[in-house]
N, CA, C and O atoms as a Tripos MOL2 file, in Angstrom:
@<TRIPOS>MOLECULE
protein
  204   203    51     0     0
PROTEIN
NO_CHARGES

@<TRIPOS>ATOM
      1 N          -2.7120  -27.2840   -7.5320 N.3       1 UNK1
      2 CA         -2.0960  -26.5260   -6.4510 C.3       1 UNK1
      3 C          -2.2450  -27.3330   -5.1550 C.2       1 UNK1
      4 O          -3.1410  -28.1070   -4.8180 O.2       1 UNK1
      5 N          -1.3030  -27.0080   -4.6160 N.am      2 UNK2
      6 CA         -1.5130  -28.2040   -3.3850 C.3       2 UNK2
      7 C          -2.4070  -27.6480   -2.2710 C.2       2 UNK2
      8 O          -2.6620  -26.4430   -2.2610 O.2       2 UNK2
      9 N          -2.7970  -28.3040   -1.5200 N.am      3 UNK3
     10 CA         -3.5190  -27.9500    0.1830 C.3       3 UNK3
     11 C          -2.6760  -26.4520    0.4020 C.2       3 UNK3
     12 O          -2.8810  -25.2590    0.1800 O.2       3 UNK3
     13 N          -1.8150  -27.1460    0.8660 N.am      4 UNK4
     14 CA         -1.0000  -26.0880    1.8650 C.3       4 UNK4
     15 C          -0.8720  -24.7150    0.9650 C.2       4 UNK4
     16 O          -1.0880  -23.7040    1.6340 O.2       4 UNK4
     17 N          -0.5800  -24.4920   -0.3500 N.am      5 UNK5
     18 CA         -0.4600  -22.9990   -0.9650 C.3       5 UNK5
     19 C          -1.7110  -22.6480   -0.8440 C.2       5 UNK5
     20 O          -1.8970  -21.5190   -0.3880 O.2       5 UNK5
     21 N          -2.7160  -23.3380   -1.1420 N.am      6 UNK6
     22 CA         -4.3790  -22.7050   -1.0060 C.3       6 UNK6
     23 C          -4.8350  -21.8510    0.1700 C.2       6 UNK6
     24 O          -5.7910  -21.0750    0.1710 O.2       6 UNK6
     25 N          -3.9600  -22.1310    1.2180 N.am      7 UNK7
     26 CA         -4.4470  -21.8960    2.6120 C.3       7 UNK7
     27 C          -4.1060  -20.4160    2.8820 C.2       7 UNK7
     28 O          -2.9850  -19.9840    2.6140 O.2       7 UNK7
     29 N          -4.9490  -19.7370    3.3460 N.am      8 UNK8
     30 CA         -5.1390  -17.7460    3.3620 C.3       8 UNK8
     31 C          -3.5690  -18.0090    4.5210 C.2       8 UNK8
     32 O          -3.2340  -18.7500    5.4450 O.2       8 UNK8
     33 N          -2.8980  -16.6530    3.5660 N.am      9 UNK9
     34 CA         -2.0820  -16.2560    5.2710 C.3       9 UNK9
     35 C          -2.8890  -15.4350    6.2560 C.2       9 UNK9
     36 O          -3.8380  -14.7530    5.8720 O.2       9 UNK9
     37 N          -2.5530  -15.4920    7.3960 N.am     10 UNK10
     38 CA         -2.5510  -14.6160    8.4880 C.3      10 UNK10
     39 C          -1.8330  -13.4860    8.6590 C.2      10 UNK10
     40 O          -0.6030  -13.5190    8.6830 O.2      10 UNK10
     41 N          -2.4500  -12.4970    8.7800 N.am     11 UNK11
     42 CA         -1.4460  -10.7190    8.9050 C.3      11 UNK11
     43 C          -2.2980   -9.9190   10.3300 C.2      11 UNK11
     44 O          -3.4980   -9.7800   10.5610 O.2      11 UNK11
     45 N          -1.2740   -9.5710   10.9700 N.am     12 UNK12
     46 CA         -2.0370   -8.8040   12.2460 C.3      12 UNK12
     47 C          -1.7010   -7.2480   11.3640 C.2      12 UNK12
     48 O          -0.6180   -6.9210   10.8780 O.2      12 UNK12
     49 N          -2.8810   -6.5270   11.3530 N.am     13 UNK13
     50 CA         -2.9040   -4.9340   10.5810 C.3      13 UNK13
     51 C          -3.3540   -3.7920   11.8260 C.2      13 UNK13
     52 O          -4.2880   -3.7850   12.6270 O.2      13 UNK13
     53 N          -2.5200   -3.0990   11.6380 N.am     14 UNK14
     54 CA         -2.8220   -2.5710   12.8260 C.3      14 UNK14
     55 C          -3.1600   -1.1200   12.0300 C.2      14 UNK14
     56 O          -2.2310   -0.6570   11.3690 O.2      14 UNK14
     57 N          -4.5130   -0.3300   12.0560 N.am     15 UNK15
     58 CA         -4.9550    0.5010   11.5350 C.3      15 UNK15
     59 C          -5.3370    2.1900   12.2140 C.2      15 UNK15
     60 O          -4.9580    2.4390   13.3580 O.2      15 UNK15
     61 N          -5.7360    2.7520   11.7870 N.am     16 UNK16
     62 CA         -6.2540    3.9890   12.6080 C.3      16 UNK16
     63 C          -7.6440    3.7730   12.8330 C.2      16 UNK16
     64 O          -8.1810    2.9990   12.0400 O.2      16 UNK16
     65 N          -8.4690    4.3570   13.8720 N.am     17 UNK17
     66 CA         -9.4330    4.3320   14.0680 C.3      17 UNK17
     67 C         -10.5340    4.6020   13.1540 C.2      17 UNK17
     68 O         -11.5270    3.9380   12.8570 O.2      17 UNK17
     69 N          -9.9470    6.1770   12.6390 N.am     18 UNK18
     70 CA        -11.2980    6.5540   11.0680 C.3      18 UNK18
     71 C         -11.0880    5.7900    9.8270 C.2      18 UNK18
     72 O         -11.8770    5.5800    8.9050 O.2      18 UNK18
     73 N          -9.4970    5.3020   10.0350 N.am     19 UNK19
     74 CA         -9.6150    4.1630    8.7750 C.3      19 UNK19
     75 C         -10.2940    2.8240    9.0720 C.2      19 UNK19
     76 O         -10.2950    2.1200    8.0630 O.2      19 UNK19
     77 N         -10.6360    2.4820    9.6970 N.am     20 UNK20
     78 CA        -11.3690    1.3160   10.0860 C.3      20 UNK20
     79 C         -12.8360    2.0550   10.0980 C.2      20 UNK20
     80 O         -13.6390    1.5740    9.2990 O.2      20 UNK20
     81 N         -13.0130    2.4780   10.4040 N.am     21 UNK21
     82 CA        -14.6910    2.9690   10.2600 C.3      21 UNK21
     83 C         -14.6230    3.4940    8.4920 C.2      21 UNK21
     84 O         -15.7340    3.5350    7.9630 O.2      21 UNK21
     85 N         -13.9290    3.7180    7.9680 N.am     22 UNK22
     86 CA        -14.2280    4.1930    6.9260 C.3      22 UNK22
     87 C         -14.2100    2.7340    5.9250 C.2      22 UNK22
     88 O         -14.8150    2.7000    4.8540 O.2      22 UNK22
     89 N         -13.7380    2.0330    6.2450 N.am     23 UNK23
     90 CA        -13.5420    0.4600    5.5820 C.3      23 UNK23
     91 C         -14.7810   -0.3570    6.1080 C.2      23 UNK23
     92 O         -15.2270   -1.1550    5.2840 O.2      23 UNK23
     93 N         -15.3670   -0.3100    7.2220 N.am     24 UNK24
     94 CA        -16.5750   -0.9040    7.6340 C.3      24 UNK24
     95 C         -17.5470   -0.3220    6.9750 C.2      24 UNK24
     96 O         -18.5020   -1.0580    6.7270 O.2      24 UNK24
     97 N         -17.6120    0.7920    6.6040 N.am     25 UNK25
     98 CA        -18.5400    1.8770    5.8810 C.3      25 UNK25
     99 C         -18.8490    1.2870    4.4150 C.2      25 UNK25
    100 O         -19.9220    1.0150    3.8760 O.2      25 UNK25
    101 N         -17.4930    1.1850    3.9550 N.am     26 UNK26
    102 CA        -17.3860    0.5350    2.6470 C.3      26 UNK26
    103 C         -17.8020   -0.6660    2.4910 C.2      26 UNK26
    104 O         -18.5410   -0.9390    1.5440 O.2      26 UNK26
    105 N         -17.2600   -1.9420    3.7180 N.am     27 UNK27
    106 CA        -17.3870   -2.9190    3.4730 C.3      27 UNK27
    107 C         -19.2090   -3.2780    3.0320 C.2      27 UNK27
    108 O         -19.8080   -3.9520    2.1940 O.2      27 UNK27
    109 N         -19.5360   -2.3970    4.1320 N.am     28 UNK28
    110 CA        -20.9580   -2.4580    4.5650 C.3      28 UNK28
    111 C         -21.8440   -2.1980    3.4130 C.2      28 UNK28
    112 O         -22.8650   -2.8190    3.1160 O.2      28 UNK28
    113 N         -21.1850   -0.9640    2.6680 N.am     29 UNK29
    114 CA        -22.3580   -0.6780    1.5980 C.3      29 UNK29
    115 C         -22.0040   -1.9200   -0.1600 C.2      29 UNK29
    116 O         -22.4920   -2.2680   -1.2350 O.2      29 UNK29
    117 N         -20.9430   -2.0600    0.6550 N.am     30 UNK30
    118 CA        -20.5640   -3.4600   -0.8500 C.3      30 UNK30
    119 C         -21.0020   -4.6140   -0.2050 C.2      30 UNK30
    120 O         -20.5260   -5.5800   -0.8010 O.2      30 UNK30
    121 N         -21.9700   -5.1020    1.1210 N.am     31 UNK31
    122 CA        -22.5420   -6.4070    1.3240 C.3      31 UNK31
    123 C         -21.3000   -7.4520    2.0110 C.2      31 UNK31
    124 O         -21.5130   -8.6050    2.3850 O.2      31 UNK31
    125 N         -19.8500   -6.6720    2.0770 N.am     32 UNK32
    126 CA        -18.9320   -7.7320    2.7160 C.3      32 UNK32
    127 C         -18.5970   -7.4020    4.0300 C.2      32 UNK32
    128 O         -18.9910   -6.4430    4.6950 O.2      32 UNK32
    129 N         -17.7520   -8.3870    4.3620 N.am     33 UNK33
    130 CA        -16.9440   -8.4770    5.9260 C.3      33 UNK33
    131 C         -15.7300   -7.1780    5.8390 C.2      33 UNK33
    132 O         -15.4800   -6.7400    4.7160 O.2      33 UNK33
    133 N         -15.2450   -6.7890    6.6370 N.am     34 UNK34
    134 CA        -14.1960   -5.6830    6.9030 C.3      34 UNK34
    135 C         -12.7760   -6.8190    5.7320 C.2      34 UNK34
    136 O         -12.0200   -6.5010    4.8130 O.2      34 UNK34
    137 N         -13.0140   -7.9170    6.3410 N.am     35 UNK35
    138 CA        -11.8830   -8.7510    5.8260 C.3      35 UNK35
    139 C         -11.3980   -8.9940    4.4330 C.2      35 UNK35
    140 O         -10.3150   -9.0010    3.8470 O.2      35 UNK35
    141 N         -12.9870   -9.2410    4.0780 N.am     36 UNK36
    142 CA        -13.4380   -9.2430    2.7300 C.3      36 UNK36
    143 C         -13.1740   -8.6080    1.8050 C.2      36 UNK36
    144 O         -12.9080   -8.8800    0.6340 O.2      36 UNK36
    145 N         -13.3290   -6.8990    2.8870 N.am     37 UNK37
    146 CA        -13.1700   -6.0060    1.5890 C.3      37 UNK37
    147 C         -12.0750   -5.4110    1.7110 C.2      37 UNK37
    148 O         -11.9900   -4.4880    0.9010 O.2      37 UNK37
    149 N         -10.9040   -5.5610    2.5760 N.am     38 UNK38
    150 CA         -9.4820   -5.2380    2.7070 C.3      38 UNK38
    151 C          -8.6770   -6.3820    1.4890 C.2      38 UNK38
    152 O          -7.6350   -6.1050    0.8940 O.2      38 UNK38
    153 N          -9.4120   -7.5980    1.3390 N.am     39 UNK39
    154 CA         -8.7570   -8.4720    0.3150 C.3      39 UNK39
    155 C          -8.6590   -7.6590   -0.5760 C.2      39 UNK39
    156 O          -7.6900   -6.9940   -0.9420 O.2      39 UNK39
    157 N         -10.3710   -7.7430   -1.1800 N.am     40 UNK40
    158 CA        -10.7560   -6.8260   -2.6390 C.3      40 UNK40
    159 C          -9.8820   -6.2840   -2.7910 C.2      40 UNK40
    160 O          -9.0250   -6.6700   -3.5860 O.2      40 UNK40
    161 N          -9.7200   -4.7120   -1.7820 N.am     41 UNK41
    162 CA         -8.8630   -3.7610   -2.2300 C.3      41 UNK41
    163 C          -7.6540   -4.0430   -2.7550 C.2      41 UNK41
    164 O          -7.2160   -3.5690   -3.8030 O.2      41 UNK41
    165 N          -7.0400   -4.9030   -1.9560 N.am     42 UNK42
    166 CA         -5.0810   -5.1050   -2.2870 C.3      42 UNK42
    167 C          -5.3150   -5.8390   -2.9410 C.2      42 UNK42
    168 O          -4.6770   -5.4120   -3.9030 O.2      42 UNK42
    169 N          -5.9760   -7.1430   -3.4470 N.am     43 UNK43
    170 CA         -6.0860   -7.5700   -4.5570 C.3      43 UNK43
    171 C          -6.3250   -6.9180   -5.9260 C.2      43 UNK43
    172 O          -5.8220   -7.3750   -6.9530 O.2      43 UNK43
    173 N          -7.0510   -5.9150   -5.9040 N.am     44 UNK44
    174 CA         -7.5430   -4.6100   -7.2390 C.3      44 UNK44
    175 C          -5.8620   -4.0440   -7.3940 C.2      44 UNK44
    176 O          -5.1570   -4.0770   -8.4030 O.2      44 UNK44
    177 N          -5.5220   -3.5260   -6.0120 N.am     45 UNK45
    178 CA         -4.4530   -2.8310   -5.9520 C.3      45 UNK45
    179 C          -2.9240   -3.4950   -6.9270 C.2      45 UNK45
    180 O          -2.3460   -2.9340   -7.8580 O.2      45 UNK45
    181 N          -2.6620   -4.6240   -6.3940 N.am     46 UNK46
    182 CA         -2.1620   -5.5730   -7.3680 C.3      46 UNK46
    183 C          -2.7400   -5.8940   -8.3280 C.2      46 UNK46
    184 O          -1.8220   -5.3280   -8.9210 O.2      46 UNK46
    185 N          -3.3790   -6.2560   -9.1190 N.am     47 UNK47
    186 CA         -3.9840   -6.5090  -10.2550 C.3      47 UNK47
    187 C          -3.0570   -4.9780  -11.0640 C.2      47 UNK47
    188 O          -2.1460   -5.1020  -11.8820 O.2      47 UNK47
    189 N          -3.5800   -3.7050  -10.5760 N.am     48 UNK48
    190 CA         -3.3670   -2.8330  -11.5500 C.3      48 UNK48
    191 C          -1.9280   -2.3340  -11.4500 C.2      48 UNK48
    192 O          -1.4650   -1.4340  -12.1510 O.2      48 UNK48
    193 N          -1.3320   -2.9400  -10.6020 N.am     49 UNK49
    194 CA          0.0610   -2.3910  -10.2510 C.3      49 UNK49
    195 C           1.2450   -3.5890  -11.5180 C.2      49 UNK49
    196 O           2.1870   -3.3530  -12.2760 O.2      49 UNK49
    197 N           0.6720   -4.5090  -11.2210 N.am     50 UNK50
    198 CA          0.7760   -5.8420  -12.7430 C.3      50 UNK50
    199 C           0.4130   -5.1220  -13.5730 C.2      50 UNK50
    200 O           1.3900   -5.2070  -14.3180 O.2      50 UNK50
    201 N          -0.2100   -4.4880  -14.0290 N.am     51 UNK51
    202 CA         -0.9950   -3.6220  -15.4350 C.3      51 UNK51
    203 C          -1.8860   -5.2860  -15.7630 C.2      51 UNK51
    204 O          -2.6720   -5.3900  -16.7050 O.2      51 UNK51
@<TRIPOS>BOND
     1     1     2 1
     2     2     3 1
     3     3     4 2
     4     3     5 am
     5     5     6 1
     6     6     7 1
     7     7     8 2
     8     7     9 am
     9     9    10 1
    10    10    11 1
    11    11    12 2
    12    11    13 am
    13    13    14 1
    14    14    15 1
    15    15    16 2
    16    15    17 am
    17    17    18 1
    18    18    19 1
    19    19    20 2
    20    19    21 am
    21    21    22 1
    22    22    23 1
    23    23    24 2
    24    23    25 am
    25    25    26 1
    26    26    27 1
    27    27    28 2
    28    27    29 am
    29    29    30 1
    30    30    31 1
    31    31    32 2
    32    31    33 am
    33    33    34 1
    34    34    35 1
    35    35    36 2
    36    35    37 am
    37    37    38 1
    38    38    39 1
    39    39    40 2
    40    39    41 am
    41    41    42 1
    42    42    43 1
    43    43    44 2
    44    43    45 am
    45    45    46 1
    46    46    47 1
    47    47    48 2
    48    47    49 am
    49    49    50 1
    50    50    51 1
    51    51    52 2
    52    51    53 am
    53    53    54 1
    54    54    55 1
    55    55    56 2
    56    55    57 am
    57    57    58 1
    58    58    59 1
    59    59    60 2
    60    59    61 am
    61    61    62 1
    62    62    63 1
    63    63    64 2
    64    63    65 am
    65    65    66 1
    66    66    67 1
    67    67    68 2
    68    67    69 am
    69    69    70 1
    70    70    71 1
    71    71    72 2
    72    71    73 am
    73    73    74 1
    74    74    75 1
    75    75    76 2
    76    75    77 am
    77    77    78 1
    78    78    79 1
    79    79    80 2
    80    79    81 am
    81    81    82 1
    82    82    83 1
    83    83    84 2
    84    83    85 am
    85    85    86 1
    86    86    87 1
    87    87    88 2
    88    87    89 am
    89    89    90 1
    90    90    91 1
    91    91    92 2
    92    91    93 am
    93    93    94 1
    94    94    95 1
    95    95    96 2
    96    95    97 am
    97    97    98 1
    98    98    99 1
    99    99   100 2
   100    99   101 am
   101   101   102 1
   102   102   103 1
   103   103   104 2
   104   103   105 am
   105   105   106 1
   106   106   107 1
   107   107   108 2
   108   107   109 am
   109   109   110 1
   110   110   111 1
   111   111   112 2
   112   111   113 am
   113   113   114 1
   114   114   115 1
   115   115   116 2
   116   115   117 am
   117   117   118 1
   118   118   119 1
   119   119   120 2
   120   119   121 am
   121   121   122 1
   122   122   123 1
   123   123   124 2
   124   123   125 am
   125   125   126 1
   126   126   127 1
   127   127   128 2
   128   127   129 am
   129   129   130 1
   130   130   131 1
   131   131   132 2
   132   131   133 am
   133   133   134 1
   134   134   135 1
   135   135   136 2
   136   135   137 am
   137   137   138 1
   138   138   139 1
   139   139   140 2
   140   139   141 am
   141   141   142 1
   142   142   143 1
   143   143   144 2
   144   143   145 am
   145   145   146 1
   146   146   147 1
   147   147   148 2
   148   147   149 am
   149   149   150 1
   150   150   151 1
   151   151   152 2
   152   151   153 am
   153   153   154 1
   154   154   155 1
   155   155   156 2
   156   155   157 am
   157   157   158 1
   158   158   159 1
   159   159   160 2
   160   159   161 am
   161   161   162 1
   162   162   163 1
   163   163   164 2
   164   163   165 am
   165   165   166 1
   166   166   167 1
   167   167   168 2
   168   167   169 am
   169   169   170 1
   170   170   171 1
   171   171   172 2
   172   171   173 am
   173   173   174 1
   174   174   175 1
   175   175   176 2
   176   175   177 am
   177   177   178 1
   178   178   179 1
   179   179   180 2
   180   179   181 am
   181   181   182 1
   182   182   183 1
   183   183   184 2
   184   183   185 am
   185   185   186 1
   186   186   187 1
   187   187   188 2
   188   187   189 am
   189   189   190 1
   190   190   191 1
   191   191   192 2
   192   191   193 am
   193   193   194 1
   194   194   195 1
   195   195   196 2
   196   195   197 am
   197   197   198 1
   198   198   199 1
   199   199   200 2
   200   199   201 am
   201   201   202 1
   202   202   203 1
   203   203   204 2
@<TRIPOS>SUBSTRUCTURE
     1 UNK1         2 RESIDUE 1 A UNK
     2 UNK2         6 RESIDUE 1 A UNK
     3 UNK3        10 RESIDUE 1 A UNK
     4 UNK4        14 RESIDUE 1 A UNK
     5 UNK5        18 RESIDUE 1 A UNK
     6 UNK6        22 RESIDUE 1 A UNK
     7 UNK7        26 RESIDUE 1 A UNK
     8 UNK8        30 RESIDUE 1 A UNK
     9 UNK9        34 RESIDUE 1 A UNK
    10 UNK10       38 RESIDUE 1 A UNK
    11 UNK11       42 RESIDUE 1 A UNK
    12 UNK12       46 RESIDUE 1 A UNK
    13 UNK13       50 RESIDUE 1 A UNK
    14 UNK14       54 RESIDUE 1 A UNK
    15 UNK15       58 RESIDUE 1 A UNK
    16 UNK16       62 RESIDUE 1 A UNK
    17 UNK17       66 RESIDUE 1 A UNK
    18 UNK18       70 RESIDUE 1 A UNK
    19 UNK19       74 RESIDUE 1 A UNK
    20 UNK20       78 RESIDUE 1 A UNK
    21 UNK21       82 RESIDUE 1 A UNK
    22 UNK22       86 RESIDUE 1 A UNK
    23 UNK23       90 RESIDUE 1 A UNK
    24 UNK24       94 RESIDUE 1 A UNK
    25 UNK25       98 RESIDUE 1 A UNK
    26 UNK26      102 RESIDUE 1 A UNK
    27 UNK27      106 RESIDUE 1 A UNK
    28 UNK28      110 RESIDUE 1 A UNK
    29 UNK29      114 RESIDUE 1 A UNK
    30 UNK30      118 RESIDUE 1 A UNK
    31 UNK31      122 RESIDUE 1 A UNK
    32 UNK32      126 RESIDUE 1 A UNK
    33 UNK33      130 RESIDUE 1 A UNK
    34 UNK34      134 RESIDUE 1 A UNK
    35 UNK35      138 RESIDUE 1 A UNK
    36 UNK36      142 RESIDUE 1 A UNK
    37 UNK37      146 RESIDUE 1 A UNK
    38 UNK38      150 RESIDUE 1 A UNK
    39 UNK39      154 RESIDUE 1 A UNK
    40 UNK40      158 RESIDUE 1 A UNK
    41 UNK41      162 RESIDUE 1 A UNK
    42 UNK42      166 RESIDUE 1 A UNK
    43 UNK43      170 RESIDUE 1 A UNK
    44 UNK44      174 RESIDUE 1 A UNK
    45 UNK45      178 RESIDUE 1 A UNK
    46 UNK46      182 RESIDUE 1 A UNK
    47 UNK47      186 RESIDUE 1 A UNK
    48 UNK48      190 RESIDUE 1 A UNK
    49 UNK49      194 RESIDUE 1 A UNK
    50 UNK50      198 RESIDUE 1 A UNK
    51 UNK51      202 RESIDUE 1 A UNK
């Protein structure tokens, strides 16, 4: 795979306030970054949406 496909995109997310505390909450008790665990999720999310 080359350099350039490897490289994370950038997304500005613009959220609600209790959803962001409720994702820091999460992130927090799974040991990750807010960032981290917004990947996880949509990554899980896709995974099962692929079956």
């Amino acid at each position: 795979m080359k350099e350039k496909e490897k490289a994370k995109k950038q997304v500005l997310l613009r959220l609600a306030p209790s959803l962001w505390e409720d994702l820091a909450k999460w992130a927090d008790d799974d040991y990750r970054s807010i960032n981290a665990q917004i990947e996880y999720l949509l990554a899980e999310c896709v995974r099962k949406r692929k079956g």
